[in-house]
Structure formats: C-alpha cells, structure tokens
C-alpha positions as CSV (number, residue, x, y, z in Angstrom):
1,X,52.7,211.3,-52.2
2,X,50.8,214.1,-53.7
3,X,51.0,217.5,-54.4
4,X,50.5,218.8,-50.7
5,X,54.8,218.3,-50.6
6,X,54.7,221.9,-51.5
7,X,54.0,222.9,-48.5
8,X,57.4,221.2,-47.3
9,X,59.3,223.4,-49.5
10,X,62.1,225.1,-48.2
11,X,63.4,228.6,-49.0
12,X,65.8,228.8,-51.9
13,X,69.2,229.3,-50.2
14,X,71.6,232.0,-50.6
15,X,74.2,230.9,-53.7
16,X,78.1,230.8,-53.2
17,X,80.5,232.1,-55.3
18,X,82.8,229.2,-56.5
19,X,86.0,231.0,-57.4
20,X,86.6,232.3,-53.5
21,X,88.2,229.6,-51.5
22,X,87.0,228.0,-48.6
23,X,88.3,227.4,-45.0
24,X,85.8,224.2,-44.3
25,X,87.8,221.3,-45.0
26,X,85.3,218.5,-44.6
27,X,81.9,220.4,-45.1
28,X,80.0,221.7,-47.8
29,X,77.7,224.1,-48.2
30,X,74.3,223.3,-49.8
31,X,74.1,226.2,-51.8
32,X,77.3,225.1,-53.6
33,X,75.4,221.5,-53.9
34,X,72.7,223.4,-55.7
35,X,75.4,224.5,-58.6
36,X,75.5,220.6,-59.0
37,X,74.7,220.0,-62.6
38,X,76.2,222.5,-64.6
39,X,77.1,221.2,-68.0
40,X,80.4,221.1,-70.2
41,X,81.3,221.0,-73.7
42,X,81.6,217.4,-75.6
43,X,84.9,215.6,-74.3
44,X,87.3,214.0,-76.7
45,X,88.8,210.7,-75.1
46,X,91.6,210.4,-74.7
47,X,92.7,213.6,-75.2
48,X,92.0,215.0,-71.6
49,X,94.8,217.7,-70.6
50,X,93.9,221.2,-70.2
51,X,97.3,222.7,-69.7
52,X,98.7,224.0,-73.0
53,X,102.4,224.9,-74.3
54,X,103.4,223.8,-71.2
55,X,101.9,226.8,-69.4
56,X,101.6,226.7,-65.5
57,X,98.0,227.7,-64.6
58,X,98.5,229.8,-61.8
59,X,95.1,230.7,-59.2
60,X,94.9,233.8,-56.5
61,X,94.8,232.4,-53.0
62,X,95.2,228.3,-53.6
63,X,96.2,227.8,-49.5
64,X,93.0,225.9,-48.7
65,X,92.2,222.7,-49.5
66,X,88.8,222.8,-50.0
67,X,89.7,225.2,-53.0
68,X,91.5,222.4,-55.0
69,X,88.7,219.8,-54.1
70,X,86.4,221.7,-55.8
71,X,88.1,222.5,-58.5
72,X,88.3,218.8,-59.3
73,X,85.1,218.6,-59.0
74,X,84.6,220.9,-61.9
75,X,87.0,218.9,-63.7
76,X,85.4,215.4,-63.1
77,X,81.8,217.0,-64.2
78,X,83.1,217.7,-68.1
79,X,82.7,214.0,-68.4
80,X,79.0,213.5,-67.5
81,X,76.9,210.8,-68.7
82,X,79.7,209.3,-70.2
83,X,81.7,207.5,-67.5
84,X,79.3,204.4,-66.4
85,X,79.8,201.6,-65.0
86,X,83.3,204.5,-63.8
87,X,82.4,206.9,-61.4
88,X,83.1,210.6,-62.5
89,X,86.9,211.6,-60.9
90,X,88.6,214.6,-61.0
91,X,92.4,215.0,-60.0
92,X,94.9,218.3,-60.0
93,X,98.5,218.4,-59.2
94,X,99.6,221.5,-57.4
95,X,103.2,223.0,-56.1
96,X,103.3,225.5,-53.9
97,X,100.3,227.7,-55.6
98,X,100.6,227.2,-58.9
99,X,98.1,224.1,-60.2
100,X,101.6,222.7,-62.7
101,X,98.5,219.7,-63.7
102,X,95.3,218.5,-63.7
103,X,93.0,215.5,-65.6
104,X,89.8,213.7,-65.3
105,X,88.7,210.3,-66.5
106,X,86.8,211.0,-69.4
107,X,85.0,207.0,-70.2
108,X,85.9,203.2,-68.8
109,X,88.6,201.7,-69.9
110,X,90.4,205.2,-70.8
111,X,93.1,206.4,-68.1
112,X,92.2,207.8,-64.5
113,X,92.2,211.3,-63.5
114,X,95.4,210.6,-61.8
115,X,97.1,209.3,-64.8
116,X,96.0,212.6,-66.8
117,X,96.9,214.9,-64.0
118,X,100.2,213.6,-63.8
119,X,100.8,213.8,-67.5
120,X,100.3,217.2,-67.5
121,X,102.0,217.9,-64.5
122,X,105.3,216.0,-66.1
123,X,108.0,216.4,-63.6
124,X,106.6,219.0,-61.7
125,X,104.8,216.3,-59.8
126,X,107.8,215.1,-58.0
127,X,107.8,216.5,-54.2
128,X,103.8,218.3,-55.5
129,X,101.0,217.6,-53.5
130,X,97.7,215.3,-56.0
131,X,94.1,216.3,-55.1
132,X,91.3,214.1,-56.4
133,X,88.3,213.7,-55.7
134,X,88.1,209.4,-55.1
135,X,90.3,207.8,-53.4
136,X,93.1,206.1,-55.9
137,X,92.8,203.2,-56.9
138,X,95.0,199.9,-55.6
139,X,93.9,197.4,-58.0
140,X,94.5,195.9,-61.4
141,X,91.2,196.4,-63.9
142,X,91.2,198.0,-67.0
143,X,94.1,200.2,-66.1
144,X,97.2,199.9,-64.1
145,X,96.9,200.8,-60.1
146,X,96.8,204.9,-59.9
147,X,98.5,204.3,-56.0
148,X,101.5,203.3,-58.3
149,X,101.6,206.0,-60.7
150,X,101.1,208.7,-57.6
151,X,104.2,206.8,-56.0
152,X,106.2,206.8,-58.8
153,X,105.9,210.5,-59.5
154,X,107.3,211.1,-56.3
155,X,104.2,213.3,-55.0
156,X,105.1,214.3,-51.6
157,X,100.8,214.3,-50.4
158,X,97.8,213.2,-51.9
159,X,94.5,215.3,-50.4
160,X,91.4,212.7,-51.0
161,X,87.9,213.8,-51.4
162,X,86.1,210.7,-50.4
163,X,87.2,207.0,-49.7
164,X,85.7,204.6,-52.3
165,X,83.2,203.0,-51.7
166,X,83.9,200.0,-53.9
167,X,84.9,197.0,-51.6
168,X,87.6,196.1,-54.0
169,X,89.4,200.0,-53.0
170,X,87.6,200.7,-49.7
171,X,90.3,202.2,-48.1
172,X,93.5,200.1,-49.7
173,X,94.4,202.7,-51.7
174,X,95.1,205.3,-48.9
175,X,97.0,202.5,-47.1
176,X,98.9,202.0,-49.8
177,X,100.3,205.7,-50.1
178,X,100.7,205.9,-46.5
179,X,103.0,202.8,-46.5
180,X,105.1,204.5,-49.0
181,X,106.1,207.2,-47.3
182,X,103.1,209.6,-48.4
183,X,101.5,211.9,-46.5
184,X,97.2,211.7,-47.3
185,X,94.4,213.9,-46.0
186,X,90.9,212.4,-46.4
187,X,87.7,213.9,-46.1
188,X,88.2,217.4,-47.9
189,X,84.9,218.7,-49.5
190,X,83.1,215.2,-48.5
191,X,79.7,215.7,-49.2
192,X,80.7,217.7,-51.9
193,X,82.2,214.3,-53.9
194,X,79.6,212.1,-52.8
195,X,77.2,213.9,-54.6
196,X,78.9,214.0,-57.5
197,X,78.8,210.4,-57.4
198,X,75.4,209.6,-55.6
199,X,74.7,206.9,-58.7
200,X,78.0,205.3,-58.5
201,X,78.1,205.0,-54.8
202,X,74.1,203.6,-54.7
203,X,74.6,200.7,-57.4
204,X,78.7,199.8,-55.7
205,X,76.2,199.5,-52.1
206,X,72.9,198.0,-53.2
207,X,73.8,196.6,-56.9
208,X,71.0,198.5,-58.2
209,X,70.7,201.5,-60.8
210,X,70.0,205.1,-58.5
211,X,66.2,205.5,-59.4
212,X,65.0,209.1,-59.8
213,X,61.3,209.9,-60.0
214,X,60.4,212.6,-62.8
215,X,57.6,214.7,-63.2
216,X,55.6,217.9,-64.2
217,X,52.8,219.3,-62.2
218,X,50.2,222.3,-62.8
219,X,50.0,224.9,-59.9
220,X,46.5,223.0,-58.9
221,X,48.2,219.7,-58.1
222,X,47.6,218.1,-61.4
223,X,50.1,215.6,-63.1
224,X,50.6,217.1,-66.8
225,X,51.9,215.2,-69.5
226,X,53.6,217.9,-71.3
227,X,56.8,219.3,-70.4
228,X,57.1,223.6,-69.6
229,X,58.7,226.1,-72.0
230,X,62.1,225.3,-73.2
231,X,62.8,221.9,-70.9
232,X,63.7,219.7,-73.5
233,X,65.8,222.0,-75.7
234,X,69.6,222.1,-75.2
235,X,70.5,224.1,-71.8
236,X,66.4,223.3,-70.7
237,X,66.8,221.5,-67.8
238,X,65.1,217.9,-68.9
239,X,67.6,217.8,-71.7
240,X,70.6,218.1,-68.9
241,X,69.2,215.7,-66.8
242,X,68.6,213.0,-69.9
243,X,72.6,214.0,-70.2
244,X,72.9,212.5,-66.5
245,X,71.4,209.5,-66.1
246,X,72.0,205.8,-68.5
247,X,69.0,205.0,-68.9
248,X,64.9,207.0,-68.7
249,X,61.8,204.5,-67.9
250,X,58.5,205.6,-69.7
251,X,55.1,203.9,-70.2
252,X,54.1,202.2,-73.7
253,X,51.2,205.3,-73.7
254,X,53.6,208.0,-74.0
255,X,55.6,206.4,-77.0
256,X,52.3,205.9,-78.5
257,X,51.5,209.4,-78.5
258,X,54.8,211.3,-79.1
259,X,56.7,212.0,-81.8
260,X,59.8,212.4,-80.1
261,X,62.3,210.1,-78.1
262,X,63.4,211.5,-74.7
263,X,66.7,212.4,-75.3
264,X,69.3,215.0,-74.5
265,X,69.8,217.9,-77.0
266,X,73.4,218.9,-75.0
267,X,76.3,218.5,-76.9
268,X,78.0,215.7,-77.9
269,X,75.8,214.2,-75.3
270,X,75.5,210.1,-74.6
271,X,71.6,209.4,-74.6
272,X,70.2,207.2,-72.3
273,X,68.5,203.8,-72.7
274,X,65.1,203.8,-73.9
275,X,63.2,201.1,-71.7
276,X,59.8,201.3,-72.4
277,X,56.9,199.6,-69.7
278,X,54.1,197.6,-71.7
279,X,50.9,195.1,-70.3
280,X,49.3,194.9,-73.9
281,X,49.4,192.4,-76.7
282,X,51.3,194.5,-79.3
283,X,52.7,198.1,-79.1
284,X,52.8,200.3,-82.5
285,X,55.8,202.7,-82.3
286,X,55.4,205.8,-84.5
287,X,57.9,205.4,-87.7
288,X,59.7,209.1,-86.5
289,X,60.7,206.8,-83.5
290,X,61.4,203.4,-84.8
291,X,63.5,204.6,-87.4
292,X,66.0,206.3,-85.1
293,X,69.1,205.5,-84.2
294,X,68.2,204.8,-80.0
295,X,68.3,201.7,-78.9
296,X,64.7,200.6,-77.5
297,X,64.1,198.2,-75.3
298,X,60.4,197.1,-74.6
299,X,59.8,195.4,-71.2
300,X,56.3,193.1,-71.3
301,X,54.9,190.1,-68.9
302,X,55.0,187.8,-72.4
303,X,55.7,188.3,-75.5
304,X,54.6,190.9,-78.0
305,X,54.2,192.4,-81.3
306,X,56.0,195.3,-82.0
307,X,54.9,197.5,-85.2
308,X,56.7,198.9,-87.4
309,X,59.9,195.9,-86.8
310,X,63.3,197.5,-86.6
311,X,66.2,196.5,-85.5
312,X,67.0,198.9,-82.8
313,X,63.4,197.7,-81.1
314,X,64.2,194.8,-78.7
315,X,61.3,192.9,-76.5
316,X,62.4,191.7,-73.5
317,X,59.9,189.3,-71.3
318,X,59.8,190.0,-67.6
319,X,57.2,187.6,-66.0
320,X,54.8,189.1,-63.3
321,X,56.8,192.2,-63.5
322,X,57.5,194.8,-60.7
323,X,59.7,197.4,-60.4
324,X,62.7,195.6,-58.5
325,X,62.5,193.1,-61.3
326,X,63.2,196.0,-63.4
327,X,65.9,197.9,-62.2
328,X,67.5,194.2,-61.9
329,X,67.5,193.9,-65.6
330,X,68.8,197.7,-65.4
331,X,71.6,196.8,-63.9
332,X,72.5,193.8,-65.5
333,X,72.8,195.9,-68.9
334,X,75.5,198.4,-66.7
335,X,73.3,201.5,-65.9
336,X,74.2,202.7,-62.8
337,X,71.0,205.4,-62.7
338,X,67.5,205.5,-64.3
339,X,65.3,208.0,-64.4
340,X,61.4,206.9,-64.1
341,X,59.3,209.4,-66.5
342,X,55.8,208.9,-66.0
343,X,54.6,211.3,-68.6
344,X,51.6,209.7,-70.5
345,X,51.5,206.7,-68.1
346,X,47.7,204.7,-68.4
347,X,48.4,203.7,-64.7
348,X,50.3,200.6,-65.1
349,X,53.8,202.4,-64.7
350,X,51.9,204.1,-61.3
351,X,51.2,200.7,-60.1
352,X,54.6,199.4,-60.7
353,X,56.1,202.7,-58.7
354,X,53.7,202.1,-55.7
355,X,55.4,198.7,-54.7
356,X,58.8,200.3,-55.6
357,X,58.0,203.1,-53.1
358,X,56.8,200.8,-50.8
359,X,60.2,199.1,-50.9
360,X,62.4,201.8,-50.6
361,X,63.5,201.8,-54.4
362,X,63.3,205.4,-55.3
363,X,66.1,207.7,-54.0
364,X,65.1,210.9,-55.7
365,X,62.2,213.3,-57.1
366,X,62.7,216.1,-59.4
367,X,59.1,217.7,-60.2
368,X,58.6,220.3,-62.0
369,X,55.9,223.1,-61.3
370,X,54.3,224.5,-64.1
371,X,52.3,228.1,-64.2
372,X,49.4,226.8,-65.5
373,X,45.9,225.7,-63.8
374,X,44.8,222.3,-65.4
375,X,40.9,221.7,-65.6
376,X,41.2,218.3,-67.3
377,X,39.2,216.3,-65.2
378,X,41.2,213.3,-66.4
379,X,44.6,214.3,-64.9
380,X,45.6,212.4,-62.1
381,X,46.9,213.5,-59.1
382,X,49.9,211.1,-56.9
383,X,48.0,208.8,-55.3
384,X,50.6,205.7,-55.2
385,X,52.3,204.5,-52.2
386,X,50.6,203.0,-49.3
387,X,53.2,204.7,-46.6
388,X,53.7,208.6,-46.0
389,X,57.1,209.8,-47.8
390,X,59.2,212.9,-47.0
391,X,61.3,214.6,-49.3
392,X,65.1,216.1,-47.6
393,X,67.8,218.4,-49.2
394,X,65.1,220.4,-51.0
395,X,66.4,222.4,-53.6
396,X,64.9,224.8,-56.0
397,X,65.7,226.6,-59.3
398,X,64.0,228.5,-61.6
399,X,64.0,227.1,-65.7
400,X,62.2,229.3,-68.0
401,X,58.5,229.9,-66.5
402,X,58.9,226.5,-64.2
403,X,60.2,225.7,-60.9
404,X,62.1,222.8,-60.3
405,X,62.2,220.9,-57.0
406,X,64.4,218.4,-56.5
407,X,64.6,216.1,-52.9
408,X,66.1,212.7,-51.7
409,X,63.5,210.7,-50.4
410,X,63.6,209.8,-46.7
C-alpha cells in the first residue's frame, strides 16, 4: 500500500434522505451506508423503552418494509460500543401504521430488542407484525429464547433483517416462528444490517476481533503522526470511531510521547482497550497516563519493566510475536473489533502489520487526508505488504479541514 490509493478514490455519492420510505426490500443504497456511524446520547440499561404515557408513535407512509428495517437500525445504533461480545439489535412492533413499540438491546446479559419492543408494545402486539433487524434468537444464554416471547405475544409476522450468523441461531430461529404458525419475511434492508454488525458477524465466522487500519496522511503522501483539527474532540470523527471499536492497538513510541490516552470524548461513551506493542527492555509511561483510570495492557516478546508501576498497567508476554498472535489474545479478552493506530510507530508495529496484510488479517482502512504538505524528511510513507491491495466500498466525508476515506480491503 501507499498513498497512490488516491487515485482509486471514488466520487462522493449522492446522500438519501432517511425519513422517506423505501420500495427496495432487500437492497440498500450506499449512500444510506455512508450515514453509518451517527452517534446517540448515553443509554441507561435497562431502561430502554422510547414510548411514553402510553402514547402510539404514529409515522406518514409506514407500507414498506424497508422503512421499519431502517428504523431499527436507528434504534440498535443508540447502543454502540457498548453491546460486545452481543451484536447491536434493533426491533419495532407495528399495527397497521402506527409503530404501538419498539426496543433495542442496550449491553450482554440485559434483555433483547425483542423483549423491549414487546414491552412497550404491551398488548398491542397480539395479531402486530415485529421487525428486527437479527434474526431471533432460539436458544437459552443469558436470556430466555426471543422465538418464545414473539410467539407468546401472539405477533401475527415477524420481517427479519438478516439471518444470524451465529451457528448456534443460523436459521433456527426463523424455523421456529414458521412452525408456529408465523408468517416471516427475511432479507429486508440486508446489507443494510450486516453492516451494522460487520464486527459481530467477522469474529462469529473467523473467531477473530474485525481489524481496522487507522491513519493520517499529508496531501504529499506522508504518514503524520498528529491527528487534523478537531478529530479527537467529542463529535470529531476519531473520537466516534474510539466509541465503536473494544479495543485501539498503538506502538510503545506513541505512548512515550503523548500526553493523552486515545479515547473517545462522546458521551457516556465505553472506551476501548489500551493494548500497547513494545520490543524494548522497559517502557516509561508518562504519569498523566499511568494514573488514569484505562486499563493498559502492554504486549512484549519477554518480560519488561514498566515505569511508573500502577495497577491499571498489565505486561502481557507474547513470544516471537506477530500480529495473528495478537488479535488471538484480542479475542480471548472478548473484543469483537480493534482498531490498529499507527501514529508514532518506530516501525516495529509496521512490521507486525506487513505479515498481517500478508495474511489477510485487516478488513478495513480509514485514512485520513490532511491539508497540509509535510517536508519532514523522516516521515514515512506505506511501504508494508509484500502483495498489491485494493480498497472497495470507498466512502468519503468531510471532518473539519480533513477528508476521510474509508474502504474494505479486497
């Protein structure tokens, strides 16, 4: 990779207006993908309904499906970051055109979107039809079966986004309603859901963390280590994508240098793992960072010293490390998506992302373009990866004076 990509950029495309309902059932356009991301106020669990003094929320021209889908879409996003190992689910109840409930699952072990929906709904669910945006689930876990619950409210059809991709559901669920008499669509604003759960989906497949590549670049092709205007204050768009993801990889360099964690200023946001990459003997932590209250975890080939101590620093010894080895440990701790920062890196982050490019480990890239022309002759350029990558699904926005491109890798 390097910074000819941005000759592969693609036009920004024409934006949607979400409020006007669809007539694609299964399709979605991309420039409703690119809303993906938008931010919500802080959720209180357990206290999820939206419908108040027992008011019916009634919406102009509810026929379509597609309409409904996204609309518990919406829902399941007010819960970001804060879901994992869960997917993010979103679920409304509607008779003839009047939405009479709606819920989504706000943290594991708290209640499904179904089981909020229908709580609000009451017994206006009985002969209604439930949209959500993952298929139910059939199984005992942390919480009772949602098949059941849809069953016994008497729902009369249940309009699924996607099918789960968990092997446990795959399907079971939507056999489940069907065998009871229920009529189920599935399919409805498809690509639409996966995205929203592009992490989830990755680690239930692979039983890996979704790995996103970060980084800022000058308009001359040169990797900065800074961060443009207003990216890291709250509604900048690095502090909503530290909102996103469980956990942000960064090179021992960069901690030595800042004095500021990377973390989400968004409110009432869950902050992501600090892992931090190391090859030295020791690593000296400024004491702005070590006496937070972020958990740190330090990844090293043996053993280290750590200065100052504290007890939210923890050294964990990864012989002959790579990056596979990594995201192993990743998801052994839960985090179902990790963001790879390499701000600051001295190279040995780099080398670490070369094999992991090399072996497919990366799904995603969000760079972001910065107006200025960088003469530091020490700035690096992307030089690591011994095979030629493409980016697809470009999208671009505008944050303050930056661009930001984001891609899936190919």
């Amino acid at each position: 990779m390097s910074h000819s990509l941005l000759n592969s950029l693609l036009p920004i495309p024409h934006q949607t207006k979400l409020s006007k309902p669809s007539h694609s059932k299964s399709k979605t356009p991309n420039s409703y993908l690119k809303g993906f991301g938008s931010r919500y106020p802080p959720i209180p669990v357990g206290s999820n309904n939206s419908r108040s003094s027992n008011k019916i929320i009634v919406c102009e021209k509810m026929e379509d499906d597609g309409f409904y889908m996204r609309k518990c879409v919406e829902l399941a996003k007010k819960a970001i970051g804060r879901t994992a190992p869960n997917p993010m689910v979103g679920c409304v109840i509607v008779k003839g055109d009047e939405i009479v409930g709606q819920g989504f699952h706000p943290k594991a072990g708290q209640p499904h979107a179904e089981v909020f929906a229908l709580r609000d709904a009451g017994i206006l669910a009985e002969n209604a039809t439930a949209y959500v945006s993952l298929e139910p689930c059939n199984h005992y876990g942390r919480t009772p079966p949602c098949t059941e619950a849809l069953i016994r409210a008497k729902v009369k059809r249940v309009v699924v986004g996607m099918v789960d991709p968990n092997p446990i559901v795959a399907s079971k669920g939507v056999e489940k309603l069907r065998a009871s008499g229920i009529d189920v669509t599935v399919g409805i604003e498809e690509l639409l859901c996966q995205k929203l759960i592009e992490a989830y989906t990755h680690r239930m497949l692979t039983g890996k963390p979704f790995v996103t590549l970060r980084y800022s670049m000058s308009f001359n092709g040169r990797i900065l280590n800074h961060l443009g205007r207003g990216a890291e204050e709250s509604g900048g768009y690095y502090s909503k994508l530290l909102e996103e993801y469980d956990g942000i990889v960064s090179s021992s360099n960069f901690y030595t240098r800042t004095s500021n964690l990377p973390v989400s200023h968004e409110t009432g946001a869950n902050q992501p793992l600090q892992i931090v990459i190391t090859n030295g003997d020791s690593l000296q932590i400024p004491d702005s960072i070590s006496k937070s209250s972020a958990r740190i975890v330090v990844l090293a080939e043996k053993q280290i010293i750590v200065e100052p101590e504290s007890e939210g620093v923890e050294v964990v010894v990864i012989e002959q490390m790579n990056l596979r080895k990594i995201l192993d440990y990743c998801g052994q701790q839960g985090l179902c998506s990790v963001i790879i920062d390499i701000r600051g890196d001295d190279g040995y982050l780099g080398d670490l992302l070369e094999d992991g490019l090399n072996e497919n480990l990366v799904q995603k890239v969000v760079m972001e373009l910065c107006p200025v022309l960088d003469r530091n002759q020490e700035s690096s350029i992307l030089t690591f990866g011994k095979k030629s990558l493409s980016l697809r699904d470009l999208q671009l926005r505008v944050s303050n004076d930056s661009v930001i491109v984001e891609g899936y890798i190919s």
